[in-house]
GUDOKE-497986 format. One record per residue (C-alpha): residue number from 0; residue in one letter; chain; x, y, z. Coordinates in steps of 0.2 Angstrom, whole numbers, plus 5000, padded with zeros to 4 digits. Layout:
REM GUDOKE-497986
<r><nr>NUM</nr><rest>A</rest><kette>A</kette><X>X</X><Y>Y</Y><Z>Z</Z></r>
...
END
This chain:
REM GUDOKE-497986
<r><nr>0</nr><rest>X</rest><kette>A</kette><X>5000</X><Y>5000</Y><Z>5000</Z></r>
<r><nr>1</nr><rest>X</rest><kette>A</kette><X>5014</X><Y>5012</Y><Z>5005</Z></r>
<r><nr>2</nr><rest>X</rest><kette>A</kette><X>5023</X><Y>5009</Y><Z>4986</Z></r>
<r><nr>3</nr><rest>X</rest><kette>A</kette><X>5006</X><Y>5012</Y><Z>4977</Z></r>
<r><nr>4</nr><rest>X</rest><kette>A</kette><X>5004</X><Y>5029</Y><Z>4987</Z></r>
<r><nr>5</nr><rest>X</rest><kette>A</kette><X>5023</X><Y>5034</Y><Z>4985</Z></r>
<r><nr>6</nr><rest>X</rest><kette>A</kette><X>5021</X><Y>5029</Y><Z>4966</Z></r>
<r><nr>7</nr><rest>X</rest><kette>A</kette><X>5004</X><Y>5042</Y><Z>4965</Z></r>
<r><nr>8</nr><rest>X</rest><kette>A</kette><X>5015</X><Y>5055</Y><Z>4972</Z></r>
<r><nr>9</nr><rest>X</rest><kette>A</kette><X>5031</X><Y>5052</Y><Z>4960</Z></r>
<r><nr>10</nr><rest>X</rest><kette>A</kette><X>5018</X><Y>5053</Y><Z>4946</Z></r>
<r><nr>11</nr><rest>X</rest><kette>A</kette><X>5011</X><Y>5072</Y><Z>4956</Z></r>
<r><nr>12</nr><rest>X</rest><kette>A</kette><X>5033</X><Y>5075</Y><Z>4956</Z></r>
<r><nr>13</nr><rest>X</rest><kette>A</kette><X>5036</X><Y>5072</Y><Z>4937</Z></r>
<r><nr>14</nr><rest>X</rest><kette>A</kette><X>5019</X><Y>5081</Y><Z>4933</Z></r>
<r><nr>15</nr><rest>X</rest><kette>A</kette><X>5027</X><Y>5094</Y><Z>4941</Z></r>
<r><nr>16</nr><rest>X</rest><kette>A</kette><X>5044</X><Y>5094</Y><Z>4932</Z></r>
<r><nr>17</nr><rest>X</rest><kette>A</kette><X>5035</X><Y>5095</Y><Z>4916</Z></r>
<r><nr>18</nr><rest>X</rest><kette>A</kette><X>5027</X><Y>5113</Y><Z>4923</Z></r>
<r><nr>19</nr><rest>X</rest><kette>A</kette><X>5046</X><Y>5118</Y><Z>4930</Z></r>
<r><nr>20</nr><rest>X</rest><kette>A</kette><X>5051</X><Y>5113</Y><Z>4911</Z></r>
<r><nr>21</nr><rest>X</rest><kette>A</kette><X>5038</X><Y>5121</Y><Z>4900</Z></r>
<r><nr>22</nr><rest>X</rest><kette>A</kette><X>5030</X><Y>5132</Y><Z>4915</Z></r>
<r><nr>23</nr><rest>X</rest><kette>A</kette><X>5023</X><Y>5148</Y><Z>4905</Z></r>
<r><nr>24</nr><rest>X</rest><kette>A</kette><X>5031</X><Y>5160</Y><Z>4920</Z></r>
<r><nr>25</nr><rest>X</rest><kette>A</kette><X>5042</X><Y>5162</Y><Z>4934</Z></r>
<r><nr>26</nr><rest>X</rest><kette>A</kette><X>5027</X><Y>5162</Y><Z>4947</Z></r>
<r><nr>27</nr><rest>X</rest><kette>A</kette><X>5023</X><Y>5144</Y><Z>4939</Z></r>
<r><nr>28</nr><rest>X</rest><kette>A</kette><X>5039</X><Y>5136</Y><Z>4939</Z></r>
<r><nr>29</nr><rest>X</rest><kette>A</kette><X>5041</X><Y>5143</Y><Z>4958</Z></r>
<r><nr>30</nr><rest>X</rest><kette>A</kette><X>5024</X><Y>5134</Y><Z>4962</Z></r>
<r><nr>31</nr><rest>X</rest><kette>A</kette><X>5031</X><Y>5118</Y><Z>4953</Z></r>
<r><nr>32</nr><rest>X</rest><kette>A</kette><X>5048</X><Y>5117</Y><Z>4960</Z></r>
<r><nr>33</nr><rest>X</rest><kette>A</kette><X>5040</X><Y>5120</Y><Z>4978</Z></r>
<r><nr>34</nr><rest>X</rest><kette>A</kette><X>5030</X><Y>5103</Y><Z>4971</Z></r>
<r><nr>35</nr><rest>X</rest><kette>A</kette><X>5043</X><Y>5094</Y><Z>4969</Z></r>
<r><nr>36</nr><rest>X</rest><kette>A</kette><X>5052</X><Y>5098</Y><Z>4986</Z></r>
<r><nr>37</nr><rest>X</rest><kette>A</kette><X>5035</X><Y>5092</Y><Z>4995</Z></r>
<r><nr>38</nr><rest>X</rest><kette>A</kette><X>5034</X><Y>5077</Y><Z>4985</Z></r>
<r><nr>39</nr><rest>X</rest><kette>A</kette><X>5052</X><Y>5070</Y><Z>4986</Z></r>
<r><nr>40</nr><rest>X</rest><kette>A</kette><X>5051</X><Y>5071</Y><Z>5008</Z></r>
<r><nr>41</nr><rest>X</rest><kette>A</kette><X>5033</X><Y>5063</Y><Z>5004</Z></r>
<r><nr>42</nr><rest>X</rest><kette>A</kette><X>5042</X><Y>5050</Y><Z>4997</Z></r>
<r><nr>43</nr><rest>X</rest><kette>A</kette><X>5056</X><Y>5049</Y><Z>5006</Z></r>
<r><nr>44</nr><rest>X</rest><kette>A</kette><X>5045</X><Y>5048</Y><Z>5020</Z></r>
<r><nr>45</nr><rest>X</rest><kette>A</kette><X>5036</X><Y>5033</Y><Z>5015</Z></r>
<r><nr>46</nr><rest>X</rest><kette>A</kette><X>5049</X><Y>5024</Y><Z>5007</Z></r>
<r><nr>47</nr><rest>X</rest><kette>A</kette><X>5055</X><Y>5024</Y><Z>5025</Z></r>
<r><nr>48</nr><rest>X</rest><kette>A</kette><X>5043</X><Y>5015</Y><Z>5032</Z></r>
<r><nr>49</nr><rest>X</rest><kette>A</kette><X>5041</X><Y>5003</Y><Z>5018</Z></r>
<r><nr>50</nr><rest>X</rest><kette>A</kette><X>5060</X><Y>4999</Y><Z>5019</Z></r>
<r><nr>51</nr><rest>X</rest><kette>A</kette><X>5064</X><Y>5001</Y><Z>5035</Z></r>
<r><nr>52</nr><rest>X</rest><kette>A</kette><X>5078</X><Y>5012</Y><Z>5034</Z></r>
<r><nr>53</nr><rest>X</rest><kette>A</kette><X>5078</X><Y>5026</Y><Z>5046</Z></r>
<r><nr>54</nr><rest>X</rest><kette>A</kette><X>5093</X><Y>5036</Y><Z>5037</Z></r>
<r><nr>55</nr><rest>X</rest><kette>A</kette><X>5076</X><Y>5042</Y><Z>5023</Z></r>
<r><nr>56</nr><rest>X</rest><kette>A</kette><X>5070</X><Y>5053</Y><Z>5037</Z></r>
<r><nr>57</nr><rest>X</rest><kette>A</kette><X>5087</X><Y>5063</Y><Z>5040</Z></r>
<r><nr>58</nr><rest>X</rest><kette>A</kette><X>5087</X><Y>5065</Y><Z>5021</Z></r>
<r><nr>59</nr><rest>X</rest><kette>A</kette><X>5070</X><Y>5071</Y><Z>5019</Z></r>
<r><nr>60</nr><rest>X</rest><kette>A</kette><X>5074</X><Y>5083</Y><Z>5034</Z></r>
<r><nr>61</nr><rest>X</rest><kette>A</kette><X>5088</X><Y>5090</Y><Z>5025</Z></r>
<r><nr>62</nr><rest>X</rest><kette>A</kette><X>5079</X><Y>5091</Y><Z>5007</Z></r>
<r><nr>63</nr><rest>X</rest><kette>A</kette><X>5063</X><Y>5101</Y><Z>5019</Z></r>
<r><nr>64</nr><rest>X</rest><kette>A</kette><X>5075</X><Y>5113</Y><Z>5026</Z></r>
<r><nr>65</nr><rest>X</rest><kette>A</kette><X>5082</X><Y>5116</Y><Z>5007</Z></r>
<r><nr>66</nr><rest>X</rest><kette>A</kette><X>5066</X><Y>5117</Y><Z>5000</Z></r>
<r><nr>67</nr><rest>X</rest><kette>A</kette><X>5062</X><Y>5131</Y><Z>5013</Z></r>
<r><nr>68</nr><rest>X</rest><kette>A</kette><X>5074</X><Y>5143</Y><Z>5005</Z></r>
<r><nr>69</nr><rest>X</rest><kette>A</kette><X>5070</X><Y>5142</Y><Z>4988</Z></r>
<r><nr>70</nr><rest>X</rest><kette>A</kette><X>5058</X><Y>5155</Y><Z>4989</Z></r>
<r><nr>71</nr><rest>X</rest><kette>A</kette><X>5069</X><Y>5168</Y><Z>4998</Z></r>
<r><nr>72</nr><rest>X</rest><kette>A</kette><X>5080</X><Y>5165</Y><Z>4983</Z></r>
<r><nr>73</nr><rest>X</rest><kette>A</kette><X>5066</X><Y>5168</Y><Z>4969</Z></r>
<r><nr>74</nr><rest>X</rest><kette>A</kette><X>5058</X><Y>5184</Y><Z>4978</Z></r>
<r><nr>75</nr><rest>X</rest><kette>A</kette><X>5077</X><Y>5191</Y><Z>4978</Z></r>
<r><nr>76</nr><rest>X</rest><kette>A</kette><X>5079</X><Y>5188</Y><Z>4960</Z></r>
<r><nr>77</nr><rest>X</rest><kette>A</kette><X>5062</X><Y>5196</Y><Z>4956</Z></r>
<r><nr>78</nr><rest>X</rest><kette>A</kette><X>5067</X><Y>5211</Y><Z>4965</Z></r>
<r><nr>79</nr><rest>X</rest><kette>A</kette><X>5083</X><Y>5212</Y><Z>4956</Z></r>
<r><nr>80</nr><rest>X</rest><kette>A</kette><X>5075</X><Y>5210</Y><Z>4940</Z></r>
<r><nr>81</nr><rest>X</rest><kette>A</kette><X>5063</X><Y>5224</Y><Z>4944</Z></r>
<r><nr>82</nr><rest>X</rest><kette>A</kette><X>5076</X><Y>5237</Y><Z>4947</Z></r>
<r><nr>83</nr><rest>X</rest><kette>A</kette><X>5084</X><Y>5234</Y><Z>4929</Z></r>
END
């Protein structure tokens, strides 16, 4: 059960690359990549369980706390490219 659901949410991730590919704007892509940030620990996160591997929760920790940032980053570029 735990594969099905992790499989439904790869499938939600590489929906999600596909916008980060051909998003039509930044806005979109920013949406898309948050996506994918909240999908992978979803996975990462289950594949835990279902393995048994306690290491998957550190990672998905660390790929959370990475994912936080990336929006900081994208609201400092769009202010930069304003001022040009």
């Amino acid at each position: 059960m735990l594969m099905g659901i992790a499989a439904a949410i790869l499938l939600t991730v590489l929906l999600g690359l596909w916008r980060v590919w051909r998003g039509p704007d930044l806005v979109n892509r920013l949406l898309a990549i948050q996506l994918l940030g909240s999908g992978g620990v979803a996975i990462l996160l289950l594949l835990s369980q279902a393995l048994a591997q306690p290491a998957l929760l550190e990672v998905a920790l660390i790929i959370a706390l990475l994912a936080a940032v990336v929006p900081a980053a994208f609201v400092q570029r769009l202010k930069q490219d304003q001022r040009k």
